[in-house]
N, CA, C and O atoms as a Maestro MAE file, in Angstrom:
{
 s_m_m2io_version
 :::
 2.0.0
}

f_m_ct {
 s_m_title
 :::
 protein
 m_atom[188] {
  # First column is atom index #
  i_m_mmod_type
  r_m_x_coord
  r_m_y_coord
  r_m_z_coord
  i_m_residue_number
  s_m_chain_name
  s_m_pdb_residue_name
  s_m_pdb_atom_name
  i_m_atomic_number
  :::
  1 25 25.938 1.336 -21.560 1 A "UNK " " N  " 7
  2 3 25.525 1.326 -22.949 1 A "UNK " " CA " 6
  3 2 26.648 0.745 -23.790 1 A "UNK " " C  " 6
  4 15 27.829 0.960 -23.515 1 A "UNK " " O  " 8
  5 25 26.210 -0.084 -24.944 2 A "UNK " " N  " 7
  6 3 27.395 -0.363 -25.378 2 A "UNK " " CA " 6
  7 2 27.213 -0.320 -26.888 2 A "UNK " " C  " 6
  8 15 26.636 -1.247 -27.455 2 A "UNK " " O  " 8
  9 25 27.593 0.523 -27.424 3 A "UNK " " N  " 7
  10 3 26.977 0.854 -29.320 3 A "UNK " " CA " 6
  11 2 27.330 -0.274 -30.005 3 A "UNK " " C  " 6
  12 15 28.266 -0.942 -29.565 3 A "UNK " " O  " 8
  13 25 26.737 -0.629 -31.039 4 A "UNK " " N  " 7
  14 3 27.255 -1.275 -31.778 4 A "UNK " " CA " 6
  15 2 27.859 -1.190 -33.385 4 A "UNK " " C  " 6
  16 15 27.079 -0.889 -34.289 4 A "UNK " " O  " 8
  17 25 28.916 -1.400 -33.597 5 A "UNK " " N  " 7
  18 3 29.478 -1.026 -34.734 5 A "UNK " " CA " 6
  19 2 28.914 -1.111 -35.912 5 A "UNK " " C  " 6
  20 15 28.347 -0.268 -36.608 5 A "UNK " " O  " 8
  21 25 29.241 -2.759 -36.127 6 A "UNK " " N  " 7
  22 3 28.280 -3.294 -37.354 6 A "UNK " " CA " 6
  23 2 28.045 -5.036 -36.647 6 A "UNK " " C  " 6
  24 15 28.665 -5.616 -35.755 6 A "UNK " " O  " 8
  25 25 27.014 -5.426 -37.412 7 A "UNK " " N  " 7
  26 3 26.776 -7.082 -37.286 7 A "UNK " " CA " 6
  27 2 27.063 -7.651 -38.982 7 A "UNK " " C  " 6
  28 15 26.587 -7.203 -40.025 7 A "UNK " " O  " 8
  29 25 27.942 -8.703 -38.785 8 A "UNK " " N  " 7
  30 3 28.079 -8.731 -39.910 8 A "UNK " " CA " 6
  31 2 27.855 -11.019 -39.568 8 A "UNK " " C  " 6
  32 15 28.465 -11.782 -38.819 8 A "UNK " " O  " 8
  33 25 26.814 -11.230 -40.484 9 A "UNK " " N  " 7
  34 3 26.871 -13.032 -40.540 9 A "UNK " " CA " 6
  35 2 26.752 -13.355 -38.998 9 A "UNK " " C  " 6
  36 15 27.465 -14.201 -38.458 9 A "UNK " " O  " 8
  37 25 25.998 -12.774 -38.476 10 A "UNK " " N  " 7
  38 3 25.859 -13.389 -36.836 10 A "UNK " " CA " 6
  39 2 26.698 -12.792 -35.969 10 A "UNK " " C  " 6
  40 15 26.493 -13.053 -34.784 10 A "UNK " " O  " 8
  41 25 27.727 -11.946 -36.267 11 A "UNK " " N  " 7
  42 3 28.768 -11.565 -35.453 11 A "UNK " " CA " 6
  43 2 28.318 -9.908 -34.882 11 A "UNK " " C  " 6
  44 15 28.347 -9.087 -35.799 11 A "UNK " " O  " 8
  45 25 28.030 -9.498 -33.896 12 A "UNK " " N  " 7
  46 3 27.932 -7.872 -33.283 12 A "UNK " " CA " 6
  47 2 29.379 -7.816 -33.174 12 A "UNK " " C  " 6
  48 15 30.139 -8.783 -33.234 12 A "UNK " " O  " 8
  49 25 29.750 -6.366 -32.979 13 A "UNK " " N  " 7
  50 3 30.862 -5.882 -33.149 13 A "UNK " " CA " 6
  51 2 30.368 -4.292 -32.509 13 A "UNK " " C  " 6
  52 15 29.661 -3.486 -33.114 13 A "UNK " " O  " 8
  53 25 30.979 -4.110 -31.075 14 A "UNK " " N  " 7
  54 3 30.600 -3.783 -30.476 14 A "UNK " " CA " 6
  55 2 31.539 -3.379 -29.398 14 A "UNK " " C  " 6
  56 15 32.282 -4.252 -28.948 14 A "UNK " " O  " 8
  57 25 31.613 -2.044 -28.874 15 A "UNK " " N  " 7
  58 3 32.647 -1.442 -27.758 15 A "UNK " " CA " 6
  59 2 31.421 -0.430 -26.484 15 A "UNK " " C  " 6
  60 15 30.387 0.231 -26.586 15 A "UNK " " O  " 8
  61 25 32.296 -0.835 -25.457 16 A "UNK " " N  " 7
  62 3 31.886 0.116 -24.116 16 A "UNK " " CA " 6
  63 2 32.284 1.087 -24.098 16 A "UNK " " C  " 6
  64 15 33.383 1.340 -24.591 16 A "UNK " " O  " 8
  65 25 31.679 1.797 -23.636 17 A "UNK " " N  " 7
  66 3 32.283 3.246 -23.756 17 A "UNK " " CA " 6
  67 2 32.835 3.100 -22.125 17 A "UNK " " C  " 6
  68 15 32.214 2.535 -21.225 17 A "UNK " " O  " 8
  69 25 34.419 3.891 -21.985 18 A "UNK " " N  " 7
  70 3 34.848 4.192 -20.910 18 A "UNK " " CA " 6
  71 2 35.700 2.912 -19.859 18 A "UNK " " C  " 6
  72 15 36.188 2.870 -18.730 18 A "UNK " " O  " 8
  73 25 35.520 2.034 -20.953 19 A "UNK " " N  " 7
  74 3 35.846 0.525 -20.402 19 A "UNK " " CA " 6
  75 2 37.374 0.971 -20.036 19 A "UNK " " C  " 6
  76 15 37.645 0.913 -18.837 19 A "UNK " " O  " 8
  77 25 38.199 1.320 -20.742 20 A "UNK " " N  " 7
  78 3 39.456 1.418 -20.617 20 A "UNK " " CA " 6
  79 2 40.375 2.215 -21.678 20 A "UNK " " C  " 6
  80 15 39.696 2.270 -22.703 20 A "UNK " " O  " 8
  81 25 41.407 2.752 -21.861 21 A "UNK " " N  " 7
  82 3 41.497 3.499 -22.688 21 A "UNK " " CA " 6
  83 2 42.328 2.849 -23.964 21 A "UNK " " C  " 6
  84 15 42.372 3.475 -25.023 21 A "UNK " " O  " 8
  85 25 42.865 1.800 -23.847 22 A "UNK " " N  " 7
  86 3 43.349 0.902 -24.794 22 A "UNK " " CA " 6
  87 2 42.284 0.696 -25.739 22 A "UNK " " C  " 6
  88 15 41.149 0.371 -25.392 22 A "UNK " " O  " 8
  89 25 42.548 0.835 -26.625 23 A "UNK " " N  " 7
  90 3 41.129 0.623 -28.078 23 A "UNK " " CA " 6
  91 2 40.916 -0.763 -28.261 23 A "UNK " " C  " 6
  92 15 41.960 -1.415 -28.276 23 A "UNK " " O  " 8
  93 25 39.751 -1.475 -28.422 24 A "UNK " " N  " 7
  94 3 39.792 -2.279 -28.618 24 A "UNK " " CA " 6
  95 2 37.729 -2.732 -28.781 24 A "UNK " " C  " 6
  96 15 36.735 -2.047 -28.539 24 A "UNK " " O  " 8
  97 25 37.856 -3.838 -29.174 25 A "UNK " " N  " 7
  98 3 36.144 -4.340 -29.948 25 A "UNK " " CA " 6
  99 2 36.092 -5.605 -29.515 25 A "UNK " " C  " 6
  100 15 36.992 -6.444 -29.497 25 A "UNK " " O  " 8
  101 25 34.829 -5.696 -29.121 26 A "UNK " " N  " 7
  102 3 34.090 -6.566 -28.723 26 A "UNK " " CA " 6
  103 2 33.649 -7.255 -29.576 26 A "UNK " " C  " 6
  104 15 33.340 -6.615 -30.582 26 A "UNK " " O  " 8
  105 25 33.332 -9.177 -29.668 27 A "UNK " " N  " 7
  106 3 32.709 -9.360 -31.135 27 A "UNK " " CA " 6
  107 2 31.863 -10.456 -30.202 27 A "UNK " " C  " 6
  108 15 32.327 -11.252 -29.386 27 A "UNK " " O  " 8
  109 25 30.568 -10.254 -30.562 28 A "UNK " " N  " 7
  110 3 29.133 -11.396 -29.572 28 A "UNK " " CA " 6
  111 2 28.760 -12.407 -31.066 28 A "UNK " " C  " 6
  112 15 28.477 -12.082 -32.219 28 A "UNK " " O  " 8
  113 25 28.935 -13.838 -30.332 29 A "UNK " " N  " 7
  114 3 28.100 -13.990 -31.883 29 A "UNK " " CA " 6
  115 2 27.261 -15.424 -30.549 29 A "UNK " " C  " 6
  116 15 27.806 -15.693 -29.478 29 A "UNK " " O  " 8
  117 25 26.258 -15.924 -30.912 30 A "UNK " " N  " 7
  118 3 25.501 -16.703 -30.130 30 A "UNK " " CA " 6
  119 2 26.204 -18.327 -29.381 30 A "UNK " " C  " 6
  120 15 25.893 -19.171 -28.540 30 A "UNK " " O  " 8
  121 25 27.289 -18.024 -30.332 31 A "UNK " " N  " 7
  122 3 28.004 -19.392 -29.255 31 A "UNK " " CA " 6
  123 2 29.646 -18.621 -28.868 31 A "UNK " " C  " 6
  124 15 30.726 -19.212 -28.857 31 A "UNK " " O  " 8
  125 25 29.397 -17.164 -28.578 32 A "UNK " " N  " 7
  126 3 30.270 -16.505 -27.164 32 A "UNK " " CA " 6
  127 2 30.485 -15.358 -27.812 32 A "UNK " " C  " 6
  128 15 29.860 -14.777 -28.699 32 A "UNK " " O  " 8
  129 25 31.739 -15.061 -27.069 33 A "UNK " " N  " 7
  130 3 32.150 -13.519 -27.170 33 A "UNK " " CA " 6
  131 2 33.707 -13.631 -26.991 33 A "UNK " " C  " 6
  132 15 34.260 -14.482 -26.295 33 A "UNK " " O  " 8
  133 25 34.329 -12.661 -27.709 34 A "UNK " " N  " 7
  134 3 35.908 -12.515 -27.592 34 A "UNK " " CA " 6
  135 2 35.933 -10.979 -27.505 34 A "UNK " " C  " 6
  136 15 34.968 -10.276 -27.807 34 A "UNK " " O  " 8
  137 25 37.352 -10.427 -26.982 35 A "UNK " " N  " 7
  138 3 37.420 -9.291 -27.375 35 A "UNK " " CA " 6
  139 2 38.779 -8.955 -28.134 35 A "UNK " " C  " 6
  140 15 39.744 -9.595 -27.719 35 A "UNK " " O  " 8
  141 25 39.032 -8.032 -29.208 36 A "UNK " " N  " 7
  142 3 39.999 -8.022 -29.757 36 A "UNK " " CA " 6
  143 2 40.898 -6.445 -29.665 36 A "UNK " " C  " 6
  144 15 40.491 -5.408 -30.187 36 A "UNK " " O  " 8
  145 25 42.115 -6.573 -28.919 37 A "UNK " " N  " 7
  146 3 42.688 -5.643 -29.016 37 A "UNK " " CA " 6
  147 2 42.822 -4.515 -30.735 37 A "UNK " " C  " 6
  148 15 42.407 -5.098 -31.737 37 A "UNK " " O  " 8
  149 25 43.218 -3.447 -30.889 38 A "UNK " " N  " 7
  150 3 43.047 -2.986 -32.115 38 A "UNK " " CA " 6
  151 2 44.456 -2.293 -32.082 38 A "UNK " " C  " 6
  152 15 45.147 -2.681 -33.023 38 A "UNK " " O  " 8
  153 25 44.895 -1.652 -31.514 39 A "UNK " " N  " 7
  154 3 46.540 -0.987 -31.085 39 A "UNK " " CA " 6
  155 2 47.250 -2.041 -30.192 39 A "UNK " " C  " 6
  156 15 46.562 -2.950 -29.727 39 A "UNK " " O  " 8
  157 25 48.513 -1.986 -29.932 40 A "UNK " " N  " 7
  158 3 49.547 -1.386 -31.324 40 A "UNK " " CA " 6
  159 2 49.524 -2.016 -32.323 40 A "UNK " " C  " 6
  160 15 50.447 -1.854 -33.120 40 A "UNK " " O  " 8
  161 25 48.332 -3.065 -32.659 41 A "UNK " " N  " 7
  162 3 48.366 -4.164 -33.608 41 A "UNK " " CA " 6
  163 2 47.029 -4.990 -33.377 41 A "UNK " " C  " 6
  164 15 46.297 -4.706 -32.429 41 A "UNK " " O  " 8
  165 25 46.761 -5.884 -34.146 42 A "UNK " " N  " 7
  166 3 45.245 -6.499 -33.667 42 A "UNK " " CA " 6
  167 2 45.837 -7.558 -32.995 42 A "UNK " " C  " 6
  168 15 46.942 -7.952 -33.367 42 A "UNK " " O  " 8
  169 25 45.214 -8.126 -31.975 43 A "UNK " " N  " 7
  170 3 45.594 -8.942 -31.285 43 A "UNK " " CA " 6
  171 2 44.192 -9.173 -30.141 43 A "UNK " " C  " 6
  172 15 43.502 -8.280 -29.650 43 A "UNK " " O  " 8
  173 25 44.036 -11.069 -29.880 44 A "UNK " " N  " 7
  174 3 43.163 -11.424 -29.270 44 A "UNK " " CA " 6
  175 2 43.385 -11.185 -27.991 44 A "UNK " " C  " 6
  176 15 44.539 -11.572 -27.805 44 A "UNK " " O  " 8
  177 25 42.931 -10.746 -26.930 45 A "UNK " " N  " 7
  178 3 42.366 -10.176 -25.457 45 A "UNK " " CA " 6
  179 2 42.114 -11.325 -24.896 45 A "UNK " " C  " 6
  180 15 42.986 -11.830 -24.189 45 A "UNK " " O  " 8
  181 25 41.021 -11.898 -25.070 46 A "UNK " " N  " 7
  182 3 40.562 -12.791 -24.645 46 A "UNK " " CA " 6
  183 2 39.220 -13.475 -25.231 46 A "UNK " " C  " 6
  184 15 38.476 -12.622 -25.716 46 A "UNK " " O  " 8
  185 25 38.755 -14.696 -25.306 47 A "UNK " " N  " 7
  186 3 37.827 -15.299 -25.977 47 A "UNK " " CA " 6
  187 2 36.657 -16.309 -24.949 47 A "UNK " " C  " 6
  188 15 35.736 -16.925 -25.487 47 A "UNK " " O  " 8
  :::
 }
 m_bond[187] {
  # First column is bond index #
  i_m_from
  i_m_to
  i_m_order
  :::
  1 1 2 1
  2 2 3 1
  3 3 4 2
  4 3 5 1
  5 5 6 1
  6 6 7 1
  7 7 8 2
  8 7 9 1
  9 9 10 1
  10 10 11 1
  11 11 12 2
  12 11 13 1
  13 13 14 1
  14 14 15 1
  15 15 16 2
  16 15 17 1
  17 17 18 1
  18 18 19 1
  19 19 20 2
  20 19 21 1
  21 21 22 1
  22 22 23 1
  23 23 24 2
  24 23 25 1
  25 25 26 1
  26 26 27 1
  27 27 28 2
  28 27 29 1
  29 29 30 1
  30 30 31 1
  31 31 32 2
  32 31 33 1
  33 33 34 1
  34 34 35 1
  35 35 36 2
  36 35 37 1
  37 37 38 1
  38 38 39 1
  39 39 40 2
  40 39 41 1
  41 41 42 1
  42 42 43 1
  43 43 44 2
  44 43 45 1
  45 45 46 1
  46 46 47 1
  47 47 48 2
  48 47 49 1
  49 49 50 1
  50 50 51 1
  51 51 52 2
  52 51 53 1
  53 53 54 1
  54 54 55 1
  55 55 56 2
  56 55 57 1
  57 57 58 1
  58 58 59 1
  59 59 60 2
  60 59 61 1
  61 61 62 1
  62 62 63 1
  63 63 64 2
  64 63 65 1
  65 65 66 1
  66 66 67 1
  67 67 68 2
  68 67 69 1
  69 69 70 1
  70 70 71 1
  71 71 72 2
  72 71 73 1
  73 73 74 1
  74 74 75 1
  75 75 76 2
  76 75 77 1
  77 77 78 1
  78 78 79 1
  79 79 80 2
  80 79 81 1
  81 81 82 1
  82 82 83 1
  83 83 84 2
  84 83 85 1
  85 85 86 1
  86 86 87 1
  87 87 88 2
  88 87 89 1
  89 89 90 1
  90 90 91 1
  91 91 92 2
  92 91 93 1
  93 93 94 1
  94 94 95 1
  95 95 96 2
  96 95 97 1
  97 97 98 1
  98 98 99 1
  99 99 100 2
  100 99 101 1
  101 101 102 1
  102 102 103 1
  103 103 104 2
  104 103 105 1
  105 105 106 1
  106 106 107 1
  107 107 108 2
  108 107 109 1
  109 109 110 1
  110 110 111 1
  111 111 112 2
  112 111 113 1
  113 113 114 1
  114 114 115 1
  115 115 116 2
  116 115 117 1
  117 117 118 1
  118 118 119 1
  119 119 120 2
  120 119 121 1
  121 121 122 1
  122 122 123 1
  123 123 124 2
  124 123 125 1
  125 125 126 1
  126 126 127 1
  127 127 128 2
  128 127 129 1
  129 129 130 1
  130 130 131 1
  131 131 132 2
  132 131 133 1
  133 133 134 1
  134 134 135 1
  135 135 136 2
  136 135 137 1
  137 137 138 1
  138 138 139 1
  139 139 140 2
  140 139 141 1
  141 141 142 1
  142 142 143 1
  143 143 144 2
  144 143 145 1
  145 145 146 1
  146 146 147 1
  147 147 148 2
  148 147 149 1
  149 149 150 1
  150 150 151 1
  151 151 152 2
  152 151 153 1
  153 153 154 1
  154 154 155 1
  155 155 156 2
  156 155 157 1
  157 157 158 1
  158 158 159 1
  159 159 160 2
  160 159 161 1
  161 161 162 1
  162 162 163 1
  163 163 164 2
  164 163 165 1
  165 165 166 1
  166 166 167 1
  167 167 168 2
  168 167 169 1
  169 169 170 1
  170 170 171 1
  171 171 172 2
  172 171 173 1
  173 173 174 1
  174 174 175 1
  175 175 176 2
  176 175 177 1
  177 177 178 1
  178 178 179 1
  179 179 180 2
  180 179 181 1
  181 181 182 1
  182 182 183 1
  183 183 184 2
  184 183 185 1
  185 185 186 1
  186 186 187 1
  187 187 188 2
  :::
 }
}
């Protein structure tokens, strides 16, 4: 399951539960997906 936060202009914003314990958000928008770290600072994961 994966909740979703908010959609904001095409963008979901969106986390797994149990994925890992580092915090961090998912963002889907129709041409891909990134994920963005949130601790110790925001920072891109991967895109």
């Amino acid at each position: 399951m994966s909740p979703t936060v908010f959609i904001e202009k095409g963008f979901r914003f969106l986390f797994f539960s149990r994925e890992e314990p580092r915090i961090h958000v998912h963002v889907q928008c129709p041409q891909g997906e990134a994920k963005f770290w949130l601790e110790p600072r925001l920072e891109l994961a991967r895109s």
